[in-house]
C-alpha positions, 0 to 999 in steps of 0.5 A: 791217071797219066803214068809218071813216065808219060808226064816225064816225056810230056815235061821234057818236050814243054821245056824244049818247046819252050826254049825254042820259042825263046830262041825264034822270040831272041831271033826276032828281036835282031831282024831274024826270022828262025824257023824252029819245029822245036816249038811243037814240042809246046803242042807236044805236052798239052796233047800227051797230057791229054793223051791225044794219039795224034800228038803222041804220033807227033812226038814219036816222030820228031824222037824218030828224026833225033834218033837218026840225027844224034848219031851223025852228030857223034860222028860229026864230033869225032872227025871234025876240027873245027870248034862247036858253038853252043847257042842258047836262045841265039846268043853263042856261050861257048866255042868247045872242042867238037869231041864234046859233040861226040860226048853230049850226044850219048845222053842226048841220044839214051834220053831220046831211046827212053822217050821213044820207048815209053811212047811205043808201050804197049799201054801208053799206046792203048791209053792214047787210043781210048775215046776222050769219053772213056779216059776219065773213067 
């Protein structure tokens, strides 16, 4: 049985992986090649969902970077002037004030922590390490 906060995290990267590859798909329809590592988070799922360690190492790590990187965007929407383009699938939806980077990026950022810990418990960790043959069991 996987544990509901497993599926969460493993849920929360399909749907991210997901709208990465709408937005390469959305890219390429207008000659654009667009480079998204989000699509692992496709990968992602199915390898949490079959615990697989490695995909779980995968995740750890792309969480790692949003970590490092959500704060700068933080930062980024306090000092600066110019306004933020939101984008979905490459179409631009809005142009905000940047100080709503700053705010975006505390939920962003809990939400990241909260993955991240669930991937480093103790038993998530031991769950992904069995051998395939013992999982089951």
């Amino acid at each position: 049985m996987i544990p509901r906060a497993l599926r969460v995290v493993a849920w929360i990267h399909l749907l991210g992986g997901l709208l990465s590859l709408a937005g390469v798909v959305s890219q390429l329809t207008h000659d654009r090649f667009l480079l998204d590592f989000g699509i692992l988070g496709i990968p992602i799922y199915f390898g949490l969902m079959e615990r697989s360690n490695g995909w779980r190492t995968c995740a750890i790590v792309i969480l790692q970077i949003d970590l490092l990187l959500v704060p700068c965007v933080f930062v980024l929407g306090l000092v600066s002037h110019a306004p933020a383009r939101f984008q979905v699938s490459g179409v631009e939806l809005a142009r905000v004030s940047p100080l709503w980077l700053a705010v975006l990026a505390v939920p962003i950022f809990v939400l990241a922590w909260w993955q991240y810990r669930v991937l480093t418990r103790p038993e998530i960790e031991s769950l992904c390490r069995k051998p395939r043959g013992e999982q089951a069991g």
